[in-house]
N, C-alpha and C positions, 0 to 999 in steps of 0.2 A: 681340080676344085680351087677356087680363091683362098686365098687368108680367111675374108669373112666368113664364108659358107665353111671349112674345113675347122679351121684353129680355133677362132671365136666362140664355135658351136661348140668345139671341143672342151672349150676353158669355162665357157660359162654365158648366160643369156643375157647378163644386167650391165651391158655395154653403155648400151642408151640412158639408162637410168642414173648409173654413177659418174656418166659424159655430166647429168645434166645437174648433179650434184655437186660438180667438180669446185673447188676452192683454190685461190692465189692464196700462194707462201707469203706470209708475212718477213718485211724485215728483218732478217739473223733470227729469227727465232725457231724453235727446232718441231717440226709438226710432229705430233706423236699419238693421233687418234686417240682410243680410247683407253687403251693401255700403253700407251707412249710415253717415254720418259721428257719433262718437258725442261730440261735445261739441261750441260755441257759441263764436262768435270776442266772448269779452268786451272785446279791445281796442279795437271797433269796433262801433257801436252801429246802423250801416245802410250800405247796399251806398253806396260812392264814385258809381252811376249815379242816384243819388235824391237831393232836394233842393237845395242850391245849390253841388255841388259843379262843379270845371271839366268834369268829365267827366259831370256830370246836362246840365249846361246847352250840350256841345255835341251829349247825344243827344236834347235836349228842339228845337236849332236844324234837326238832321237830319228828326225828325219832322214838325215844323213845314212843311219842303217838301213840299205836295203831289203835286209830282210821284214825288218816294221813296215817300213813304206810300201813296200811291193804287197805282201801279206796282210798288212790289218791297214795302214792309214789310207791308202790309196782306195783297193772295194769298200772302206766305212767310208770315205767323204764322196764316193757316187753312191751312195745306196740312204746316205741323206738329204741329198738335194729328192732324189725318187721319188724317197717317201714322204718326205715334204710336198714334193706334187703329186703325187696320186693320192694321197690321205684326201689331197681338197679337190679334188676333181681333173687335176691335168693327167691326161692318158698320158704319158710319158713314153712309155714304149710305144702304141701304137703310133701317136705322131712321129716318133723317129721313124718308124717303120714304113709310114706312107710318103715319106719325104725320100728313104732310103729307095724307096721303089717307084717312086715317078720319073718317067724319062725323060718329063720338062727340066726338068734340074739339073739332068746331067748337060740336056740340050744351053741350058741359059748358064753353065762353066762352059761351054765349049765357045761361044759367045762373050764372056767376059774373060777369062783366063789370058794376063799379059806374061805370054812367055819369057819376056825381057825383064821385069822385073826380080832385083838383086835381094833375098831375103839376108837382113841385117841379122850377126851369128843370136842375138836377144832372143830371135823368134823360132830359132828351130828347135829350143828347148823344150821340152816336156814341160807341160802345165795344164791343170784346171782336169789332171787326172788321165789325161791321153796323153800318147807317147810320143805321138807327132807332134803334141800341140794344139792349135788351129790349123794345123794342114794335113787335114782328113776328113770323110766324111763323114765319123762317128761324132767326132765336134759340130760339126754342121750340122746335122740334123737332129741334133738333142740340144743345138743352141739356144732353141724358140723354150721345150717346156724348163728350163734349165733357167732362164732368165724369168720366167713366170712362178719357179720354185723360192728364187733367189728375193721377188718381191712380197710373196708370202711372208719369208722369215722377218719382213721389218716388223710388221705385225700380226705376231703369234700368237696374239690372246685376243683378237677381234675375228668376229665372225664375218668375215667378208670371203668373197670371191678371188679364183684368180684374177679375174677382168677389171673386177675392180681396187685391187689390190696394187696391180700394174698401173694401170690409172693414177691411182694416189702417189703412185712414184716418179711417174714423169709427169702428171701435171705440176710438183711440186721444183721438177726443175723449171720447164718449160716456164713456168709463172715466177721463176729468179729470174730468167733472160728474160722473156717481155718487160720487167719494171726495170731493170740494168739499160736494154733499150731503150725503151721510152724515157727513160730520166739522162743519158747520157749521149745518147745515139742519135735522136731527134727524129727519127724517118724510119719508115720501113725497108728492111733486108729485101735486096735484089736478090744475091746469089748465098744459101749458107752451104757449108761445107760440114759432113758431120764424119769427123776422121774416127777410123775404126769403129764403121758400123755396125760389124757382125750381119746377124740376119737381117737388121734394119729394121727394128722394131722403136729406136729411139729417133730413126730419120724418120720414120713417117707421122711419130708422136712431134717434133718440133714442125713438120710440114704441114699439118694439122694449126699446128700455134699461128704458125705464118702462111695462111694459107693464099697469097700473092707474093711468096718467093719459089725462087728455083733452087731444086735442092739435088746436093751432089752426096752420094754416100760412096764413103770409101773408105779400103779396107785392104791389108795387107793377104788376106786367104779366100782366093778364086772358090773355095767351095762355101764360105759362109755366104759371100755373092751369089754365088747360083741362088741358094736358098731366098735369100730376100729381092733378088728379082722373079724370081716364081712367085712367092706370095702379095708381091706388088701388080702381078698382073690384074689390070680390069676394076685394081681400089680407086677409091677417088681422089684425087690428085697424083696418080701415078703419070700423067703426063707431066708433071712439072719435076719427076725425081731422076736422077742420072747414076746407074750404080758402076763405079769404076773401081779396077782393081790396081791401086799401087802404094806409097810407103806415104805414111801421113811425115815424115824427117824430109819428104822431096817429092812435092804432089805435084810437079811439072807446068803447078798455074800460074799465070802472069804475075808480077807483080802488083799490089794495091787493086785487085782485082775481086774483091771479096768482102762481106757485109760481118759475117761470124764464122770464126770455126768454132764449133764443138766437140769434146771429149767423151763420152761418157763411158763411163768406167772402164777405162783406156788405162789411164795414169799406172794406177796398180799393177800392169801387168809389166810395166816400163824400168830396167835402170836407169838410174839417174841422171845418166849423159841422154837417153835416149828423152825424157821428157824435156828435158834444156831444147835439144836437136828441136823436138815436136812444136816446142812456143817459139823456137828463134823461125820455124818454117811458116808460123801463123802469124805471126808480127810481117815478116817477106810478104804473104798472100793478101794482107786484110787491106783494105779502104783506110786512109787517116781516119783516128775513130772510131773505126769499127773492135769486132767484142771478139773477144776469147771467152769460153766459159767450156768449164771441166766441172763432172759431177765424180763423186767417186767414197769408197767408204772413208769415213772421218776419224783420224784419228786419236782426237777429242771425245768424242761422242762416248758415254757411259755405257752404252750397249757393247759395244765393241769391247772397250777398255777390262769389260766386266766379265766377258763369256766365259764360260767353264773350260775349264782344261783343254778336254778331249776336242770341244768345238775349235779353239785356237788351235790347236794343231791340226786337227784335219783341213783347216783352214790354209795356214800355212803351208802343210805339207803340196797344196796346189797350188800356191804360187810364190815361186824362186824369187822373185824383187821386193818379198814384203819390207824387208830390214830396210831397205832404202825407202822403200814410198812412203811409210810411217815416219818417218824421221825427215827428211826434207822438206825445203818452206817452199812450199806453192805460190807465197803469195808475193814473198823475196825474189823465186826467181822470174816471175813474170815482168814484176819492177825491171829486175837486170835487163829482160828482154825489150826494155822500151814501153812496159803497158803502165797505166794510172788509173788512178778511181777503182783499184784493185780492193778487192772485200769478198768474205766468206760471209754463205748464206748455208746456215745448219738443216739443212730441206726435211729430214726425215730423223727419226731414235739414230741411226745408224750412218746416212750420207752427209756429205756437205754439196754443196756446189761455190764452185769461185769464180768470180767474175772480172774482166780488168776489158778496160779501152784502151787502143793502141794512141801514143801520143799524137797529136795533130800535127 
């Protein structure tokens, strides 16, 4: 079965309807529907659980216990994202389950899978609550309701759809790069590049924005590839999309050969040599001019800064790079990298996106 006919039916009917609703992000300003918080705690630059704060380092000591995290933190932060999507209609187990069991998937990794690529030691870490990682099939195939869970919680007190819930999260990127384009860039993207895809639900969301580029996704793990070249089969504009499996630190492209990379919610998973690596390799790829843009949770943002306890740590407890991605300047380091007309766009309660042009 397609994406459309399988997932979409799966998640929810009112695709068409909230396409036709959709709305551009205004200017830095933080969209926050109907129960959205609508401004940025400026006195406070990252949530007090991140970095070398007393209250990061004694949820980084809690974590650290085995026996909490293997026993309570690790099954309570899957069995949150779940029930976060099955309460709203994402079948969760059974999409893993029919993704688990179709032989196009394993046929379209045996098809992508570059056995020559070197996985950098960042990635073979345990995170996001599996053991491997992103290199398994249990990751891959709960990637898709997992990222529709995760769009849920921006707004948890509005009665919307998964579909359209998704929607209002990438349209709000996708409508920071179109006016960052348009106002700096001057022309339409030939080639974008959307590093660490996953299952590719935010490369066919920017392929969509631009729909007269060619669009490559790529991704460090051969099985989240399977996954989104299977549900790209037979969609509309899957002839313009390319899924490639290798390191977004050394994507093998030509130089100045390239319109935009994009990030999205990449960074967080990244130490902080390893996101340096990521923009000195998109500054190398891109066209004079052309755009960098990374979406990812905000460090600023009051939602964040504000979660209960139990949430920030089950949070944490899935992913090892917090203390650095919260504390690091995004927008400093892309400077270093050569970018300008660098600026944060608070897109959602919870994301930012940041945008910079490589110098000319």
């Amino acid at each position: 079965m397609s994406f459309a006919t399988s997932t979409r039916a799966t998640l929810g009917a009112d695709v068409a309807a909230s396409r036709r609703s959709g709305r551009r992000v205004a200017r830095r300003s933080l969209i926050g529907g109907a129960s959205g918080t609508t401004g940025t705690a400026d006195d406070k630059v990252k949530p007090d659980w991140a970095g070398d704060d007393l209250l990061s380092k004694v949820v980084d000591a809690a974590i650290s216990n085995k026996v909490l995290y293997e026993g309570i933190m690790k099954p309570m932060a899957r069995r949150t994202l779940i029930n976060t999507a099955e309460k709203n209609g994402v079948a969760w187990r059974d999409i893993a389950e029919e993704l688990g069991n179709e032989p196009a998937v394993k046929q379209a990794f045996d098809e992508i899978e570059n056995k020559s690529v070197e996985y950098p030691e960042y990635y073979l870490q345990p995170f996001h609550a599996y053991a491997e990682g992103n290199l398994c099939w249990q990751a891959a195939v709960e990637a898709e309701p997992a990222t529709y869970s995760m769009a849920l919680r921006v707004w948890p007190k509005d009665r919307i759809t998964a579909d359209a819930a998704q929607k209002r999260l990438r349209d709000s990127y996708t409508g920071a790069l179109r006016a960052h384009v348009d106002e700096y860039y001057g022309k339409e993207p030939d080639t974008i590049v959307d590093v660490g895809c996953s299952v590719g639900i935010s490369t066919r969301y920017i392929s969509d924005a631009f729909p007269n580029s060619k669009m490559v996704g790529l991704d460090l793990s051969p099985y989240m590839l399977a996954v989104a070249k299977h549900r790209d089969e037979g969609e509309p504009g899957s002839e313009r999309r390319t899924w490639v499996h290798g390191k977004g630190e050394d994507t093998k492209m030509a130089d100045n050969s390239v319109d935009i990379v994009s990030l999205a919610f990449v960074i967080h998973e990244c130490p902080e040599y390893a996101t340096r690596a990521l923009m000195t390799e998109a500054a190398r790829i891109l066209k004079p001019g052309g755009v960098f843009v990374m979406t990812d949770n905000n460090p600023k943002s009051p939602v964040i800064q504000n979660l209960p306890p139990a949430l920030f740590t089950l949070m944490k407890s899935t992913e090892p790079h917090s203390n650095e991605y919260y504390t690091i300047d995004i927008e400093g380091m892309l400077r270093e990298c050569g970018f300008e007309h660098v600026h944060t766009e608070n897109t959602d309660p919870r994301h930012r996106t940041v945008l910079g042009s490589l110098k000319k």
